[in-house]
C-alpha positions in Angstrom: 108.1 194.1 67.0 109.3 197.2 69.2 106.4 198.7 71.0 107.9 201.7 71.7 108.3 202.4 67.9 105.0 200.8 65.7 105.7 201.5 62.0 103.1 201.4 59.6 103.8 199.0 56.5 100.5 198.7 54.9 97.1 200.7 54.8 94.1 199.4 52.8 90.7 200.8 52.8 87.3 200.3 51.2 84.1 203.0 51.0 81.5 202.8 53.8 81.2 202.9 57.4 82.0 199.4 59.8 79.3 197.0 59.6 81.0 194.0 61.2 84.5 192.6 60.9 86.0 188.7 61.7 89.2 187.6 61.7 90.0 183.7 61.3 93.5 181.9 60.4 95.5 185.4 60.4 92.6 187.3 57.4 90.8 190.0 58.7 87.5 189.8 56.5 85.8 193.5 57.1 82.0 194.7 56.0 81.3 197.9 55.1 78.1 200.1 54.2 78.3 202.6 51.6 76.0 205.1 50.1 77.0 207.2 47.2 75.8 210.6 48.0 76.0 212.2 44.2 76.2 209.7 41.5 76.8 211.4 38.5 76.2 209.1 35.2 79.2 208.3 33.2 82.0 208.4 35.9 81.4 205.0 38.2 83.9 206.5 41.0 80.7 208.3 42.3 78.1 205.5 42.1 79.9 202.3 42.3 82.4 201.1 45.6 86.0 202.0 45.8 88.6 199.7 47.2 92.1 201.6 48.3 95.8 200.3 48.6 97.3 203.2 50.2 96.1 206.7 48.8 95.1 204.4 45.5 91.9 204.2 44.6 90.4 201.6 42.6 86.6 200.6 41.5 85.0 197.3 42.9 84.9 195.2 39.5 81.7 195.4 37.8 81.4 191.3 38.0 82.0 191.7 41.7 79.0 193.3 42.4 75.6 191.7 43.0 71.9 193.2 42.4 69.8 191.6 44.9 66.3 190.6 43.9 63.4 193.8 43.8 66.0 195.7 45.7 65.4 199.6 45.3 68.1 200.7 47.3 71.4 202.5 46.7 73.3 201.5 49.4 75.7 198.8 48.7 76.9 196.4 51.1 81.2 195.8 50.3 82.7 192.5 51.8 86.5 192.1 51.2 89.2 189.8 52.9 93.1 190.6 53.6 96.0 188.7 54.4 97.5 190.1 57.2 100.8 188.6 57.5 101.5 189.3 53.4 99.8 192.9 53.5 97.6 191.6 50.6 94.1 192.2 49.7 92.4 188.7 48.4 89.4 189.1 47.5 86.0 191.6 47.2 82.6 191.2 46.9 80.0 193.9 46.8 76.1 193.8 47.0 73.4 196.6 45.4 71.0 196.5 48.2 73.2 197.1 51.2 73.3 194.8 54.9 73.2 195.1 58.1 73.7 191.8 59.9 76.5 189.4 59.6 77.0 186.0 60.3 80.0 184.3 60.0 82.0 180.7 60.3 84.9 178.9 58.8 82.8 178.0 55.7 80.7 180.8 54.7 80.0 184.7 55.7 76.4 185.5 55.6 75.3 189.4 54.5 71.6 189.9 55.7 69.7 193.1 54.8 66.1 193.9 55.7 64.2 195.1 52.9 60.5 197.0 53.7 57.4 196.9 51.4 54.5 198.8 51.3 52.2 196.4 49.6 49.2 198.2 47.5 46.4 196.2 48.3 42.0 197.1 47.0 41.3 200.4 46.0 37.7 201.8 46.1 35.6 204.9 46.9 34.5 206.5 49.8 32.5 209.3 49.8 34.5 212.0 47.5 37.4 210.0 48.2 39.0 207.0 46.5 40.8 205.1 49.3 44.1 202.8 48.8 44.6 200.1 51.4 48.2 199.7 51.7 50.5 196.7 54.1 53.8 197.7 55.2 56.0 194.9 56.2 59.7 193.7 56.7 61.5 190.5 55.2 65.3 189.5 55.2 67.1 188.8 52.0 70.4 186.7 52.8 73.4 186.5 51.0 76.2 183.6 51.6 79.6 184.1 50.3 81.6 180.6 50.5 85.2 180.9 51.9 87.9 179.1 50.4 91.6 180.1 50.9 90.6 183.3 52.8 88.7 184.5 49.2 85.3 184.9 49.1 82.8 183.8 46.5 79.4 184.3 46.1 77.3 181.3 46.7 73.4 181.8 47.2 70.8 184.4 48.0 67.3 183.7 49.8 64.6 185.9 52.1 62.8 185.1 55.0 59.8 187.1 56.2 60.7 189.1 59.2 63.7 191.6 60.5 66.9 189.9 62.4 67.2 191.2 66.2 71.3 190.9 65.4 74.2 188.5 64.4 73.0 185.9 67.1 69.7 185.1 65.1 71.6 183.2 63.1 73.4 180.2 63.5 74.6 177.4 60.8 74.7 173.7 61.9 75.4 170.4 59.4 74.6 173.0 56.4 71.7 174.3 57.3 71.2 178.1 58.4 68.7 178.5 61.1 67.2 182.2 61.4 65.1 184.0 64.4 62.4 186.8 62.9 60.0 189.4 64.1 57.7 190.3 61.4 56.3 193.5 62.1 53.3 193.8 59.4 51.5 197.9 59.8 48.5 198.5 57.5 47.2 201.8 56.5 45.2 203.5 53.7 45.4 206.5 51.9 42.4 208.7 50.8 42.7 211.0 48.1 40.3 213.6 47.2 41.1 214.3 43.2 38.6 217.4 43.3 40.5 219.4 45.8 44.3 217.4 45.1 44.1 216.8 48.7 45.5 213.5 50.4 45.3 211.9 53.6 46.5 208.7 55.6 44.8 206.8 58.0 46.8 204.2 60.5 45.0 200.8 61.2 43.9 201.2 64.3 45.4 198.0 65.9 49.1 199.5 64.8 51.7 197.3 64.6 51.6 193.8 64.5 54.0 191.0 65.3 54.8 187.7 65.6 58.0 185.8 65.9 59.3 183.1 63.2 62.7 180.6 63.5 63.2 179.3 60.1 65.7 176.5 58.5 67.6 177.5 55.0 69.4 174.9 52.9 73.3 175.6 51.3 70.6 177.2 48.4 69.2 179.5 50.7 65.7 178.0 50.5 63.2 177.4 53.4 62.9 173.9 54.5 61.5 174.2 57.6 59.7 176.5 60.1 58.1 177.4 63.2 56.1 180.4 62.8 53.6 182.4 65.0 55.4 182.4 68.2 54.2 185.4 70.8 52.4 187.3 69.1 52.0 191.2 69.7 55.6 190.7 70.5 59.5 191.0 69.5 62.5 189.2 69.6 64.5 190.6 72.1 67.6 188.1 71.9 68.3 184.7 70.6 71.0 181.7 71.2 71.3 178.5 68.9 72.9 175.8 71.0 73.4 173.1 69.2 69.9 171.3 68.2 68.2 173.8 70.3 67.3 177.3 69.5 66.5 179.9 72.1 64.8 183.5 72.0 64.1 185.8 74.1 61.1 187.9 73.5 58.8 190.4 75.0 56.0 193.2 75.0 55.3 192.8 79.0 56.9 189.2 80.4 59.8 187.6 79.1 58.6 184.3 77.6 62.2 182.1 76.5 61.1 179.7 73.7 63.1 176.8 72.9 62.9 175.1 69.1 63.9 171.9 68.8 65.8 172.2 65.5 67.1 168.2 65.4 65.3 167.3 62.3 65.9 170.5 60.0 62.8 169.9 57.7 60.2 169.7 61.0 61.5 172.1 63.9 59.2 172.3 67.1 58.7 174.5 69.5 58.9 172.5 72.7 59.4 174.6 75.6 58.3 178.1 77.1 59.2 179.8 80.1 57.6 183.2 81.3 59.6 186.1 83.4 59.2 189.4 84.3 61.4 191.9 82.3 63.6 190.7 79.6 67.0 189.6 78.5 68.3 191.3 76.0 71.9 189.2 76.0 71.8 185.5 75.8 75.3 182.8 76.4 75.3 179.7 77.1 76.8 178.9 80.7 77.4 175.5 80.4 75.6 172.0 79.2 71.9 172.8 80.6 72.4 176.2 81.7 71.6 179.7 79.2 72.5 182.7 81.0 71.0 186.2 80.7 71.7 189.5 81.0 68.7 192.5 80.7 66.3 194.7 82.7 63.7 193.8 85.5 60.1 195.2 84.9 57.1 195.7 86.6 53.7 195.9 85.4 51.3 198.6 87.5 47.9 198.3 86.0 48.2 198.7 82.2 51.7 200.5 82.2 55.2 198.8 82.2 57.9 200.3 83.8 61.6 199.1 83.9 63.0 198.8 87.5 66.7 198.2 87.0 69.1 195.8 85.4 68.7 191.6 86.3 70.8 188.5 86.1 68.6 185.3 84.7 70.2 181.5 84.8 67.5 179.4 83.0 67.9 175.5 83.2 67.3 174.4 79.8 68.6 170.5 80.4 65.3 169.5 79.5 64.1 172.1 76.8 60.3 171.0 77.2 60.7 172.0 80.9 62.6 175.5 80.6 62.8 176.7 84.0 64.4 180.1 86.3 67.1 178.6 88.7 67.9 182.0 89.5 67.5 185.6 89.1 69.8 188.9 90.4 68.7 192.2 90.5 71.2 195.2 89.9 71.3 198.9 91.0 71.4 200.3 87.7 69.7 201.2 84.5 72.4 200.7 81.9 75.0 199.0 80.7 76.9 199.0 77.3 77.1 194.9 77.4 72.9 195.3 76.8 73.6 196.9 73.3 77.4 195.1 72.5 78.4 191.9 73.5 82.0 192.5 73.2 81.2 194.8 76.3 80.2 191.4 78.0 82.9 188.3 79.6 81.5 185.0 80.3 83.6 182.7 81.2 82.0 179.4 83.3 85.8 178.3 83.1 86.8 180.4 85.4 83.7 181.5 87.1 83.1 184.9 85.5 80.3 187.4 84.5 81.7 190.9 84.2 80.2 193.7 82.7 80.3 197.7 82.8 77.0 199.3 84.7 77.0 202.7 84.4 79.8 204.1 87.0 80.8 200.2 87.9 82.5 197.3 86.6 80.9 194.6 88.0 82.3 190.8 88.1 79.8 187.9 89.4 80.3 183.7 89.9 77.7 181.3 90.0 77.3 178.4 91.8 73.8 176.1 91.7 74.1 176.5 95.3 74.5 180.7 95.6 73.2 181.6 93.0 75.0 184.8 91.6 78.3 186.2 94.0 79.1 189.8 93.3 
């Protein structure tokens, strides 16, 4: 109440580092990340969370924590809610298997992890060897935790095949979760001489492969719907749901925007595409029929790619199966913060703003369907 003179009343804490934190209706819900870095059997203060009133330390309850499904990992993922106005903690929920992605609303918090497999596949000989032919690939187990009275409660698990680009490939509309994906699939085999104990690996030689997914979860977490196969050879760069429409961003050497009609949850479509150079790693919606986009303007020489500075993008997206560029701005520089954090980003149509940090600048733009972009 006197600014000159802040007094502390209450401290709480929880183990981990920051994952995400949301506050709605005056509780801060916070997710941490937390890797116990020597367990020692018998006493759970070194393998198991720790919640903290104060200096107080006390263990996240053993029926508070969750084991998700073929999870090998010892991180732990620790979701808890406070009061602000009472200085109370309400609830806490933990998960064995860790998260880095959330997605939140008034109903439900969502805790996504990406879990890799190597997958052993045929085994046979080869010369003195004997050869393992192994797939590496990435899904994303979810987690919802349903809100009631600020407490959270867990509600249903599921998994997807792909990795999440960030909190805006997700989106939940009329009880359904809608989820963007890259699945990155890398296959390799392993030769092992038994004579001589001597082992070696061998990369497929087309490396990497990708595709990009949007799929459609129920309140159980399962799949009813998909579009799958999208741009293949490359990634999701960003992604917007807006509404019945879905939007992504992806790119390896244009910038191809996808839109997915997601009206009828059990049957989405992809129905537009637009191709651009470079690629926007930030998507908002501007207003009704207009996506902005913030990223970086390439140019392709031959068989190389190189990035030529930052770009402004306003794509027309009244008519999704006719995405097109209403205009693009280029910018004199090669970074900005607002590319990696959108809290580093205002967009405002209301009052006719765009600003954002660019390396020694602070730059603020309006847009008009006449101008274009106005520094």
């Amino acid at each position: 109440t006197d600014p000159t003179a802040p007094a502390l009343v209450k401290s709480f804490g929880q183990d981990g580092y920051k994952i995400a934190s949301r506050m709605i209706d005056g509780v801060l819900y916070l997710c941490s990340s937390y890797y116990p870095t020597n367990p020692q059997k018998g006493d759970e203060t070194t393998f198991a969370p720790r919640l903290y009133d104060g200096d107080a330390a006390t263990v996240v309850p053993c029926g508070s924590i969750g084991l998700m499904p073929d999870g090998n990992s010892m991180t732990y993922a620790v979701a808890a809610s406070y009061d602000i106005a009472s200085g109370e903690r309400l609830s806490s929920q933990s998960v064995l298997g860790g998260g880095d992605n959330v997605y939140m609303n008034k109903d439900n918090l969502y805790l996504c992890a990406s879990i890799y497999d190597d997958g052993a596949g045929k085994t046979y000989k080869d010369g003195s060897y004997t050869v393992t032919d192994y797939t590496s690939s990435v899904n994303t187990v979810v987690n919802r935790f349903a809100i009631a009275d600020g407490k959270l409660t867990f509600a249903a698990n599921g998994a997807v095949p792909g990795a999440l680009n960030n909190q805006f490939s997700l989106d939940e509309r009329d009880g359904y979760l809608r989820m963007a994906t890259t699945e990155q699939t890398y296959s390799y085999s392993v030769y092992r001489d038994e004579k001589h104990d001597f082992e070696n690996t061998k990369a497929d030689e087309d490396g990497m492969q990708t595709r990009n997914d949007v799929y459609v979860l129920d309140a159980s977490l399962k799949t009813v719907g998909s579009v799958t196969g999208l741009a293949e050879g490359e990634q999701v760069f960003s992604a917007r749901f807006d509404g019945d429409y879905g939007y992504l961003c992806t790119y390896r050497q244009t910038d191809p925007v996808f839109a997915v009609d997601l009206t009828e949850p059990t049957n989405p479509k992809a129905v537009g595409e637009l191709k651009l150079s470079g690629y926007s790693d930030y998507l908002h919606v501007w207003s009704d029929g207009l996506l902005f986009g913030l990223g970086m303007e390439t140019q392709s020489v031959g068989a190389n790619t190189t990035v030529d500075g930052m770009k402004l993008v306003m794509i027309d997206t009244s008519d999704p199966a006719k995405l097109h560029d209403l205009h693009t701005q280029a910018i004199d520089a090669d970074y900005s913060e607002a590319l990696n954090n959108h809290k580093a980003i205002l967009v405002d149509s209301g009052k006719d703003i765009i600003a954002f940090p660019a390396e020694n600048s602070y730059l603020v733009y309006g847009y008009s369907a006449d101008d274009g972009f106005t520094l």
